[in-house]
C-alpha positions in Angstrom: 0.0 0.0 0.0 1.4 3.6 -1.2 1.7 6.4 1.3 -0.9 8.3 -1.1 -3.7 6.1 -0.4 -3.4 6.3 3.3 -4.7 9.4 5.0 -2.9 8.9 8.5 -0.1 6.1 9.3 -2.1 4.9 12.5 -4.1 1.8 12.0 -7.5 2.0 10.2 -10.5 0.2 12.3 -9.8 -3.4 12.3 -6.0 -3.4 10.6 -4.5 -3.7 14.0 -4.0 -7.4 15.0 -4.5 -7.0 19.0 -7.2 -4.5 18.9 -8.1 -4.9 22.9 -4.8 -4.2 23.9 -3.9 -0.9 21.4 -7.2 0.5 23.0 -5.8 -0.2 26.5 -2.8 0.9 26.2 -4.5 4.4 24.7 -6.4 4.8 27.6 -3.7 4.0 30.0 -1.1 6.4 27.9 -4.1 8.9 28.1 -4.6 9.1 31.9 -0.3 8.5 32.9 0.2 11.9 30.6 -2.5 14.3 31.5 -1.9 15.8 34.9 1.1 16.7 33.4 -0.3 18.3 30.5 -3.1 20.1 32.1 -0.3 21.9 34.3 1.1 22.9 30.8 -2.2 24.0 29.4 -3.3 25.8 32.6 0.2 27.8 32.5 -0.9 28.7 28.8 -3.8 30.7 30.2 -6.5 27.8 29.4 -9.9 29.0 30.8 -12.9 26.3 32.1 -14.9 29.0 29.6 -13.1 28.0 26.7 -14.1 26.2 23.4 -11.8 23.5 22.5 -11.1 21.2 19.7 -9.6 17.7 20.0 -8.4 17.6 16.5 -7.8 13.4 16.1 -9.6 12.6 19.2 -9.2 8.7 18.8 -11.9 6.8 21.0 -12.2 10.3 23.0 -9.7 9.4 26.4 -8.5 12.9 26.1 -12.1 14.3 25.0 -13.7 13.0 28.5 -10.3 15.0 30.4 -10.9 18.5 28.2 -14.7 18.4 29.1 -13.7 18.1 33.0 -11.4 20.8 32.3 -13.8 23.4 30.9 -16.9 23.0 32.6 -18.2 26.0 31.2 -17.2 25.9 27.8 -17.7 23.3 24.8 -15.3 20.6 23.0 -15.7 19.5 19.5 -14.0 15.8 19.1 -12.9 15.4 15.2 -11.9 11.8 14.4 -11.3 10.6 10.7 -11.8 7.0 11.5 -15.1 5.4 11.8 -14.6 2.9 13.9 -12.7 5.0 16.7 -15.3 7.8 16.5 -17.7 4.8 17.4 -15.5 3.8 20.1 -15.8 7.5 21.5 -19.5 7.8 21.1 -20.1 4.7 23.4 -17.4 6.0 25.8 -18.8 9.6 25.9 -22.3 8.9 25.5 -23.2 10.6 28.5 -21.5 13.5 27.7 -22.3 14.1 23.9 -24.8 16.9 23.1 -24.9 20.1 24.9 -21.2 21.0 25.4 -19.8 17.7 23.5 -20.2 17.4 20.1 -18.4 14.7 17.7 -17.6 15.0 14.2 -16.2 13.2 11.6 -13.7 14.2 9.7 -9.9 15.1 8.3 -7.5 17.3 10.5 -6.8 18.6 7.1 -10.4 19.5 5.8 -11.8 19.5 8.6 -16.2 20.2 8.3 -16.4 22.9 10.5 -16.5 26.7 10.4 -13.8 29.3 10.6 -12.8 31.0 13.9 -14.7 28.4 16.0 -12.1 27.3 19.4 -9.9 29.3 21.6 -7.9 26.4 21.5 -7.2 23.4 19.4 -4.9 20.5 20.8 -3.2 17.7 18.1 -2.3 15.1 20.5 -0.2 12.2 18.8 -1.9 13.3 15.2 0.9 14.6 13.4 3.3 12.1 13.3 0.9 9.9 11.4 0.5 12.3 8.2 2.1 12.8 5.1 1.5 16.4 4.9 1.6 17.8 8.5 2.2 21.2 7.6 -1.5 21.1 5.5 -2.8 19.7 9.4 -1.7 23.0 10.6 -2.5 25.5 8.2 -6.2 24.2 9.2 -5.7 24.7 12.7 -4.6 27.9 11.9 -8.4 28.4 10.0 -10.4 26.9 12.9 -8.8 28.5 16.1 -10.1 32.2 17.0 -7.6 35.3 16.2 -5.5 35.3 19.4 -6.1 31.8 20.3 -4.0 28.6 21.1 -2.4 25.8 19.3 -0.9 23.1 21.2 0.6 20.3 19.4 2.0 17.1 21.3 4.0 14.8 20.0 6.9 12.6 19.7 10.8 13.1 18.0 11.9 9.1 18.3 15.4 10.4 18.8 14.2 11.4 22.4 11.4 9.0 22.7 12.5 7.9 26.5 15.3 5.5 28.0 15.2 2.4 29.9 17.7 1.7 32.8 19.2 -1.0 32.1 19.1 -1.7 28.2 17.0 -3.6 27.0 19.3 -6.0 23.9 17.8 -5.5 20.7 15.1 -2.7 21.8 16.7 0.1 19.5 16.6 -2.0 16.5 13.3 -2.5 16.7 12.2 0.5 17.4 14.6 1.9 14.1 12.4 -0.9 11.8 9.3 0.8 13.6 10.2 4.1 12.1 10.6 2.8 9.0 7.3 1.0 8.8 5.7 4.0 10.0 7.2 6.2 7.7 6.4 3.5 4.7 2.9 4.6 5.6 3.0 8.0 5.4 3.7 9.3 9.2 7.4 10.3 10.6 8.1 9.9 14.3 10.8 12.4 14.0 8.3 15.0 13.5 8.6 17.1 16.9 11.7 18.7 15.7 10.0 20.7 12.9 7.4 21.3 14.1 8.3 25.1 15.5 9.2 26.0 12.5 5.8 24.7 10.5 3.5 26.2 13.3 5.4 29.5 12.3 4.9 29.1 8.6 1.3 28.2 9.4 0.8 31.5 10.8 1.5 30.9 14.7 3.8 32.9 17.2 4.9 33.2 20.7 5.9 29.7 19.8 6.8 27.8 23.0 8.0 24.0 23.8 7.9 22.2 26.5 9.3 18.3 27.7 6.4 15.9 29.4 7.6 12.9 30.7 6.8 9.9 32.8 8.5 7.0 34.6 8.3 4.2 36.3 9.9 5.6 39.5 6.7 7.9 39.5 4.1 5.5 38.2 5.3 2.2 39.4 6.6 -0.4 36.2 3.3 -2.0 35.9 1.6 1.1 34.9 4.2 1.3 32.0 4.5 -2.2 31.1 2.2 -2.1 28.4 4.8 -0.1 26.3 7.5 -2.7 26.8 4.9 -5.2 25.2 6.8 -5.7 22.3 4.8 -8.9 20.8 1.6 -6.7 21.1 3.1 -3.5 19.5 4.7 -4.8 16.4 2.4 -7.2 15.5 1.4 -5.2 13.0 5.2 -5.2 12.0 4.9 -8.8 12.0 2.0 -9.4 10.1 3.2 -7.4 7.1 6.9 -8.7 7.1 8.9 -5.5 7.7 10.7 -7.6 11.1 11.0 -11.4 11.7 8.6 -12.8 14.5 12.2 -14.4 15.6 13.7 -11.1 16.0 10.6 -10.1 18.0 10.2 -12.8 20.0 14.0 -12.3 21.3 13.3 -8.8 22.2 10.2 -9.8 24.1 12.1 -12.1 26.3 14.5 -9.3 26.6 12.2 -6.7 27.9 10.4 -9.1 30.5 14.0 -9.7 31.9 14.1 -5.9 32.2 10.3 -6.0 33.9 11.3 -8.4 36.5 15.0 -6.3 37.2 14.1 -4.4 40.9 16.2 -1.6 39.9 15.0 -1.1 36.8 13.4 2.6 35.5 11.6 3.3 32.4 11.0 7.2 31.0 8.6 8.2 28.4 8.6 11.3 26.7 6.7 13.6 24.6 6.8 17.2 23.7 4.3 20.2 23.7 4.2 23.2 20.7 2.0 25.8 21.7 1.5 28.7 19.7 -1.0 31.9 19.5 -2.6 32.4 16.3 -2.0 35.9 14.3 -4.7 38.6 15.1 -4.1 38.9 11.3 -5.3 35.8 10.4 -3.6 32.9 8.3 -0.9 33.6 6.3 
């Protein structure tokens, strides 16, 4: 399949081959990162008044934490995918209508009006697309004159670290990038990304480090990440590494799992930027 058939690198409803436990590990990545975030966005002058877009919601994890966040305003969920805007609809369904709504549709025609949200957050969206830079000129169109961007995402190059290494780990996670970039995304993303939010008509761009461990969190809250059989099944399936190669790593990374002294870091990065009073460039 050609990068310009596919309109994100993430798996399409039903392509991935251990659907239960991507959705888990979603959630679970979801909930570990937030407090931290919402200390970011709260420092960014985020308002429980404000209108707020999820802009690739997924099955809505991060939609249910913005509503909490502005009780008094409204957030807009925009998912591509059928299947996970499903999955958000039965997880939200108490919320939805009133100050919830969920849409369907591209981060990069997106069916909604100009000017609509004081803020707009890309969470783990960009990496996925071939044309990132189009994602953001949209944003650009849909938040207010004066109001936010926030983009978090990954650069693989400072994805985390594991104490002790794990044998084999960083090759795996190189034919990852690969794979990911065969299908149109690029997990080195992050480190352009100032420099596209400017040329999509942002400023005051800022960028901040989010990260947790296992010393915080405890290793089984992490584990998940380290399930390397899970995680590159997909990989697998479609040939780009040898089950062989995998299954070594896996016995690998449950050595590291049962090590007492053991600590595991994930990281992620957030752009923030204030849109033009001018407008889009």
């Amino acid at each position: 399949m050609t990068t310009a058939t596919r309109a994100s690198s993430y798996y399409r409803t039903g392509e991935h081959p251990q659907p239960e436990f991507e959705l888990k590990r979603l959630r679970e990545q979801a909930l570990m990162f937030w407090p931290k975030e919402l200390r970011n966005f709260q420092q960014l002058g985020l308002r429980p008044d404000w209108d707020v877009l999820d802009a690739g919601a997924g099955p809505g994890f991060i939609t249910e934490q913005l509503l909490s966040t502005v009780p008094q305003g409204t957030v807009t969920a925009l998912e591509l995918d059928e299947g996970l805007l499903a999955q958000a609809r039965s997880h939200l369904a108490p919320h939805e209508g009133g100050r919830l709504r969920l849409i369907q549709g591209s981060i990069t025609q997106a069916p909604l009006p100009d000017a609509q949200f004081d803020l707009a957050l890309a969470r783990l969206v960009l990496q996925h697309l071939a044309d990132p830079a189009q994602a953001l000129a949209e944003l650009n169109r849909l938040v207010r004159p004066g109001g936010r961007l926030v983009v978090a995402d990954a650069d693989d190059a400072m994805w985390g670290s594991v104490h002790p290494a794990i044998p084999g780990l960083d090759g795996v996670l190189a034919t990852r990038r690969r794979h990911q970039a065969k299908r149109g995304g690029n997990r080195y993303v992050g480190r352009a990304m100032p420099a596209m939010m400017r040329a999509a008509g942002f400023e005051q761009i800022t960028v901040e480090s989010v990260a947790i461990s296992s010393d915080e969190l405890g290793m089984d809250a992490l584990a998940g990440h380290l399930d390397v059989q899970a995680r590159m099944s997909l990989l697998v399936r479609e040939g780009a590494i040898a089950e062989e190669q995998i299954s070594r790593v896996q016995a690998r990374a449950e050595e590291f799992l049962a090590t007492p002294d053991a600590s595991f870091v994930l990281l992620m990065f957030l752009y923030s930027g204030v849109k033009q009073d001018g407008g889009q460039r």
